[in-house]
N, C-alpha and C positions, 0 to 999 in steps of 0.2 A: 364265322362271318357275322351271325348275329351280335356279338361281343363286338366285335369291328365298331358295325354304323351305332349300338348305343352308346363306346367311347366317345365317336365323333359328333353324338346328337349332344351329350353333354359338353362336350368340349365348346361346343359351337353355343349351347345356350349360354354357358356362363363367358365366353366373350360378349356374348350381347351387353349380359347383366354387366361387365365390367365397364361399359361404354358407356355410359351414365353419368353426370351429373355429379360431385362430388358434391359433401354437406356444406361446402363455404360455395361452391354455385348455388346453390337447393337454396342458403338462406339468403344470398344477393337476390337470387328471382324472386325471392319472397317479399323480400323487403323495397324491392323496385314496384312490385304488383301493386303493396300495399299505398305507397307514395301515392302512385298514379290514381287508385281509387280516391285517397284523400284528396287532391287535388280536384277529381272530375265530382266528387262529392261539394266542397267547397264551393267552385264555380256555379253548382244545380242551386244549394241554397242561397248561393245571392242572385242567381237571376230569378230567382223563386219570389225573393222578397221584393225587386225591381218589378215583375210581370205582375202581381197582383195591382200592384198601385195602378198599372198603365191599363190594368183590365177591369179595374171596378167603375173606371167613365168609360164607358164605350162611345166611339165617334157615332152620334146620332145625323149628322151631316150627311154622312151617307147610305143612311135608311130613310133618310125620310124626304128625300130630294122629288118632287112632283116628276111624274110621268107624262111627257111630249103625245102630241097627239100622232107626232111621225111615226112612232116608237110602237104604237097602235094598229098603223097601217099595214 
């Protein structure tokens, strides 16, 4: 009996392992993953060089607007 369930424990692990991923999927996922990084990579570095310029004048117009006396009350 103990022969039994460790045929069927084997048998059953290596259907798992056979339900996987072939190496032409394996390098599709890899090579989609990679795209996608290069692209979201791309996008960071120009909003990177866009955001500094619009951050080194900061709108002082809206720090320094005088305060109401209502605003007090």
């Amino acid at each position: 009996m103990k022969k039994l369930f460790t045929l069927l424990f084997v048998a059953g692990a290596m259907s798992f392992v056979a339900c996987g991923p072939s190496a032409e999927e394996k390098a599709k996922m890899e090579a989609d993953a990679k795209a996608k990084m290069d692209s979201l990579f791309n996008a960071a570095s120009q909003s990177m060089t866009t955001d500094t310029t619009a951050t080194a004048m900061p709108d002082t117009a809206a720090t320094a607007a005088p305060a109401t006396t209502e605003e007090h009350k």
